[in-house]
N, CA and C atoms as a LAMMPS dump frame, in Angstrom:
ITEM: TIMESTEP
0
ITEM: NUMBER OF ATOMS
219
ITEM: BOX BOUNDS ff ff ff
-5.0000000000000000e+02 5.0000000000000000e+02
-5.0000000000000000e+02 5.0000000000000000e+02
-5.0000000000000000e+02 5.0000000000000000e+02
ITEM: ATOMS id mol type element x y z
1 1 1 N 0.477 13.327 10.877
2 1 2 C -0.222 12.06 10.774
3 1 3 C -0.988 12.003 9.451
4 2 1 N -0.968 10.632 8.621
5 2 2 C -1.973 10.142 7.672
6 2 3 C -2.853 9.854 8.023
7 3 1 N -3.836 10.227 7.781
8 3 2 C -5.355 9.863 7.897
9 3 3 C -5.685 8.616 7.101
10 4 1 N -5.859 7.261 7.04
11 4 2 C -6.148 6.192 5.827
12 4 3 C -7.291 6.127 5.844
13 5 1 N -8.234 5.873 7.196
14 5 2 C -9.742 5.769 7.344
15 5 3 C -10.168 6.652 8.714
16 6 1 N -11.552 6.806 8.985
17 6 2 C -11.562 6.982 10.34
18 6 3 C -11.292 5.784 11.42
19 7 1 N -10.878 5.201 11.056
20 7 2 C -9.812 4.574 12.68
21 7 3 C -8.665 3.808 12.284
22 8 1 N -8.042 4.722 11.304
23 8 2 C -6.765 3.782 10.828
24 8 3 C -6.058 5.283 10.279
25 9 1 N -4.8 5.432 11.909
26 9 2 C -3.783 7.097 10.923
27 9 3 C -2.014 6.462 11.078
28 10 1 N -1.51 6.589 10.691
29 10 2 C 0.157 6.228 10.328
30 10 3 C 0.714 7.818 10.454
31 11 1 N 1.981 7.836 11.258
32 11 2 C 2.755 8.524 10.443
33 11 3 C 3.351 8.963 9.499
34 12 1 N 3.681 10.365 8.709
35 12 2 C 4.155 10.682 7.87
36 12 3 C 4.905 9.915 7.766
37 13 1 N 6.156 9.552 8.462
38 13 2 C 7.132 8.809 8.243
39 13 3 C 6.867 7.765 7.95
40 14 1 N 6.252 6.886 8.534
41 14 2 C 5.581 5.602 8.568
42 14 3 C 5.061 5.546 6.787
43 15 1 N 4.165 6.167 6.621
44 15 2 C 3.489 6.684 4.837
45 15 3 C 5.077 6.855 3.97
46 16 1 N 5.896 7.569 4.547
47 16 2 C 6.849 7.77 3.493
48 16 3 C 7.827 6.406 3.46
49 17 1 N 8.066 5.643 4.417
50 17 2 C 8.855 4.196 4.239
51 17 3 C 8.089 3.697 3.261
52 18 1 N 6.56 3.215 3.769
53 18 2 C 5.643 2.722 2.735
54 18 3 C 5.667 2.609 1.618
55 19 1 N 5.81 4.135 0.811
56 19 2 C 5.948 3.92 -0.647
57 19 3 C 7.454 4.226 -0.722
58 20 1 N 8.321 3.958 0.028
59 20 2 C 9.428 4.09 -0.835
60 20 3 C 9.979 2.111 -1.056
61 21 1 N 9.488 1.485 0.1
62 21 2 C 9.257 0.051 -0.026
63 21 3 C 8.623 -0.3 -0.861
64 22 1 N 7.274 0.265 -1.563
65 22 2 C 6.116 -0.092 -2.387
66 22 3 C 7.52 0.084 -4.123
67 23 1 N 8.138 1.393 -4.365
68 23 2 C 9.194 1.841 -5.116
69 23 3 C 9.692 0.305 -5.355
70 24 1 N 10.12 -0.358 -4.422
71 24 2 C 11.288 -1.069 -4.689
72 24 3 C 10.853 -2.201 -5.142
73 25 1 N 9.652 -2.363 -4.529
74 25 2 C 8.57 -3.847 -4.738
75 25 3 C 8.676 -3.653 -6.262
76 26 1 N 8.271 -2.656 -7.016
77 26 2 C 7.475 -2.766 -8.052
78 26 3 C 8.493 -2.398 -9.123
79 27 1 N 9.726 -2.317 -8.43
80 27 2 C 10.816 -1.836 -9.435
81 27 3 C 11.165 -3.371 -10.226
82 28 1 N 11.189 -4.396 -9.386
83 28 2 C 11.252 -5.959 -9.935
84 28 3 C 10.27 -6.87 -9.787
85 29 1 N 8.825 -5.954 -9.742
86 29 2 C 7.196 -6.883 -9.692
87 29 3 C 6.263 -6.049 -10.749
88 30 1 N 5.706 -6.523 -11.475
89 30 2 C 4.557 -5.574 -12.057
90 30 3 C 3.406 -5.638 -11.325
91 31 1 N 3.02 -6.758 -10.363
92 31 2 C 1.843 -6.616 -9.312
93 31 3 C 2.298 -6.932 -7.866
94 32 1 N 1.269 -6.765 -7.214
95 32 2 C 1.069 -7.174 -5.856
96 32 3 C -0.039 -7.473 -5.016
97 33 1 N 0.002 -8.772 -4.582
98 33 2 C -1.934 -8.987 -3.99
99 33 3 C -1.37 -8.873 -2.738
100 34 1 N -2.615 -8.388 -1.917
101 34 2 C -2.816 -8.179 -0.507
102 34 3 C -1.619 -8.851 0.383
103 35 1 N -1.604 -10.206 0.186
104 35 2 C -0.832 -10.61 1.2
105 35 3 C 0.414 -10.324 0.973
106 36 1 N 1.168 -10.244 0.011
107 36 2 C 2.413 -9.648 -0.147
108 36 3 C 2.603 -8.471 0.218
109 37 1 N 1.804 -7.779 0.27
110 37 2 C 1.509 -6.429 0.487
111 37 3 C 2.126 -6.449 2.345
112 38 1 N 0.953 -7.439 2.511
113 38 2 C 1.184 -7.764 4.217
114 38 3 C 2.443 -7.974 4.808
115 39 1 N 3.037 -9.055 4.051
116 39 2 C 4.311 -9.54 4.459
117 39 3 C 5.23 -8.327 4.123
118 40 1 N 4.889 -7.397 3.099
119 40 2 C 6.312 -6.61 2.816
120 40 3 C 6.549 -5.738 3.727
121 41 1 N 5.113 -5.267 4.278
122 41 2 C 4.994 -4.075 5.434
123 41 3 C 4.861 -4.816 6.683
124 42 1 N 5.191 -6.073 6.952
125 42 2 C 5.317 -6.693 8.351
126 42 3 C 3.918 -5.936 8.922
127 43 1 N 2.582 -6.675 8.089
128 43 2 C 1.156 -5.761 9.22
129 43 3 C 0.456 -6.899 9.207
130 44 1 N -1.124 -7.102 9.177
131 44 2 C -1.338 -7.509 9.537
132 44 3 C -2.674 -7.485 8.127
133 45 1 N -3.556 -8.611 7.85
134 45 2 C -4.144 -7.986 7.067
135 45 3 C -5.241 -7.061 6.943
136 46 1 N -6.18 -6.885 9.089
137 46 2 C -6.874 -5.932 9.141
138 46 3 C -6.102 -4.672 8.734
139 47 1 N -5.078 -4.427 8.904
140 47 2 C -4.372 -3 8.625
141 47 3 C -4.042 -2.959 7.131
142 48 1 N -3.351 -4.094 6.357
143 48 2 C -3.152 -4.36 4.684
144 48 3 C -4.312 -3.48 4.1
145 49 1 N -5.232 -4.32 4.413
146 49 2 C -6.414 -3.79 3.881
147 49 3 C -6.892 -2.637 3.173
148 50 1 N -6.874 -1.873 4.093
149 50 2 C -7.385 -0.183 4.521
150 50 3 C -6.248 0.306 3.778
151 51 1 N -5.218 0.504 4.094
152 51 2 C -3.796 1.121 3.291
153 51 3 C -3.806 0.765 2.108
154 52 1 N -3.678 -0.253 0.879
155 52 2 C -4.359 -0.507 -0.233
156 52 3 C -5.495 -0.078 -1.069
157 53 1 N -6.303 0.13 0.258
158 53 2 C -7.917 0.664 -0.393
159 53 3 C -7.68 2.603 -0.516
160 54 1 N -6.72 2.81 0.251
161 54 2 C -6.193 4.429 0.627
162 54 3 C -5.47 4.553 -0.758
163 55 1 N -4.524 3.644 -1.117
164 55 2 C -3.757 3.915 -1.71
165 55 3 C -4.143 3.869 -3.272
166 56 1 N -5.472 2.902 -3.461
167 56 2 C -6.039 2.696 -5.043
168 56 3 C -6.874 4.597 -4.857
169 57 1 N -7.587 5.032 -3.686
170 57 2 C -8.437 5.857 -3.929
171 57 3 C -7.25 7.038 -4.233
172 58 1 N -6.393 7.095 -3.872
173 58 2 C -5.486 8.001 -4.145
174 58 3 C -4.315 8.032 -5.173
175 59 1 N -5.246 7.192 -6.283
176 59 2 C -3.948 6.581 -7.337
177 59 3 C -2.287 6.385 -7.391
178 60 1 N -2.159 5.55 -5.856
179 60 2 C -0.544 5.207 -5.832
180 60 3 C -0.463 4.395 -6.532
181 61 1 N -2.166 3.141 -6.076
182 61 2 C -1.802 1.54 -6.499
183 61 3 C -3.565 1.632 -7.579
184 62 1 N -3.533 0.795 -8.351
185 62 2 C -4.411 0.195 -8.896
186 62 3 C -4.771 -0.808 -8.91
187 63 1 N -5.708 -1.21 -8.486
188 63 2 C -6.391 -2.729 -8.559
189 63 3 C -6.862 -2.773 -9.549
190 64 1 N -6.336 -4.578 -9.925
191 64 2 C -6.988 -4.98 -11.33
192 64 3 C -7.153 -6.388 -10.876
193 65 1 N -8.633 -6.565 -10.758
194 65 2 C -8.634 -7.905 -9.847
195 65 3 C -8.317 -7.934 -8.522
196 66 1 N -7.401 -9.439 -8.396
197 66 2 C -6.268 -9.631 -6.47
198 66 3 C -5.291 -8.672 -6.799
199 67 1 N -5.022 -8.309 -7.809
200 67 2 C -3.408 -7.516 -7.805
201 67 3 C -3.848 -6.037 -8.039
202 68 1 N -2.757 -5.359 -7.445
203 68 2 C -2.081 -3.998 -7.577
204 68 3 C -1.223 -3.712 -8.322
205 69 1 N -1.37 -2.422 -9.321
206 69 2 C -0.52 -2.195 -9.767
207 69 3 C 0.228 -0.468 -9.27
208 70 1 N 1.549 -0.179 -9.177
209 70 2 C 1.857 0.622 -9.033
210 70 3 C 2.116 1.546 -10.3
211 71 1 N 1.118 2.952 -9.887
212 71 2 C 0.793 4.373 -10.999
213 71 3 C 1.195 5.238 -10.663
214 72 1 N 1.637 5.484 -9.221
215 72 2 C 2.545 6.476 -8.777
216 72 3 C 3.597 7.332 -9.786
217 73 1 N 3.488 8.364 -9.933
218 73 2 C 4.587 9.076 -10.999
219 73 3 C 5.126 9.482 -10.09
């Protein structure tokens, strides 16, 4: 299990679809705001949220402003 917050955990698996979807997003997007985010992962935006905020503290995504950018190497 991923830990994102204390009351928000995903499966490994679940985490590894994630960024391999996030991969594909950004292979033909240079950003992404929240709600796209939402719609791409079919969630919801209490859950968007938290996973975004996981993912800037853990330099997958960067926020610059509404948008994300993907830094993932």
């Amino acid at each position: 299990m991923q830990r994102i917050n204390d009351a928000l955990y995903i499966s490994r698996e679940a985490y590894d679809l994630m960024i391999e979807q996030l991969k594909k997003h950004f292979s033909n997007n240079e950003g992404m705001t929240v709600a796209e985010f939402r719609d791409l992962m079919q969630t919801t935006r209490k859950y968007a949220l938290p996973l975004l905020e996981y993912m800037d503290a853990n330099r997958i995504t960067l926020r610059v402003g509404d948008i994300r950018k993907f830094i993932l190497k």
